[in-house]
N, C-alpha and C positions, 0 to 999 in steps of 0.2 A: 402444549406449552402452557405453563401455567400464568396468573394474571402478572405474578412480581417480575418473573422473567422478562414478559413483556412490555414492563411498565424499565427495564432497567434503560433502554434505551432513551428512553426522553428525560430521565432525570439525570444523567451520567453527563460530565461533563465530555467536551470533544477528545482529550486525551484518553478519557474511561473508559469511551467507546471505542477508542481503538486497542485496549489494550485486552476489554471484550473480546473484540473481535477477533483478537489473535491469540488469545486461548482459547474461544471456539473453535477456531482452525487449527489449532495445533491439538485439540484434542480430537480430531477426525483420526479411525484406527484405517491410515494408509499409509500404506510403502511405496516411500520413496523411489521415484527411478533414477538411477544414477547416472544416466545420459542425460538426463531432464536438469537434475541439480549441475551434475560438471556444465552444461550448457549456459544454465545461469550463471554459476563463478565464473565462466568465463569472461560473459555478457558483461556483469559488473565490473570485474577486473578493468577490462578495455576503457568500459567508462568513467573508471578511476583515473585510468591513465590520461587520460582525453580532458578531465578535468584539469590534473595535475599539470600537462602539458598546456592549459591555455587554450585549447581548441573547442571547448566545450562552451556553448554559450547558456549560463546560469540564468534563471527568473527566480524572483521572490515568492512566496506563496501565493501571494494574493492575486500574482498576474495566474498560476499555475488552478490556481479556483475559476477566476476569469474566464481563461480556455478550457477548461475543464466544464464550466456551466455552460459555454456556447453549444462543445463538441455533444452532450448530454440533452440540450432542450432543441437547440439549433437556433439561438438565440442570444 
């Protein structure tokens, strides 16, 4: 890896890094499994619905960094 690629992460704002990220990954040469993908439309689907219906209890980001930094340091 050379030094700019490496250096693109700390300068990139939070969205540039994810958008990095996900042409990194989408440039990975792998096929798809299609039990894998129908599995997730499903998954999503559901929790579309589950929103839609009210059932779903939403957080804002910042709780979802929160628990996201406790579940990751344990703190």
């Amino acid at each position: 890896m050379n030094d700019v690629l490496a250096q693109a992460p700390v300068v990139l704002s939070e969205s540039g890094r994810a958008e990095l990220a996900y042409d990194l990954l989408a440039g990975l040469d792998v096929t798809p499994d299609s039990g894998v993908t129908q599995a997730w439309e499903t998954q999503i689907l559901r929790r579309l619905d589950q929103v839609d219906d009210g059932m779903a209890k939403l957080i804002d980001r910042e709780e979802l960094r929160r628990r996201m930094r406790i579940r990751m340091t344990g703190a």
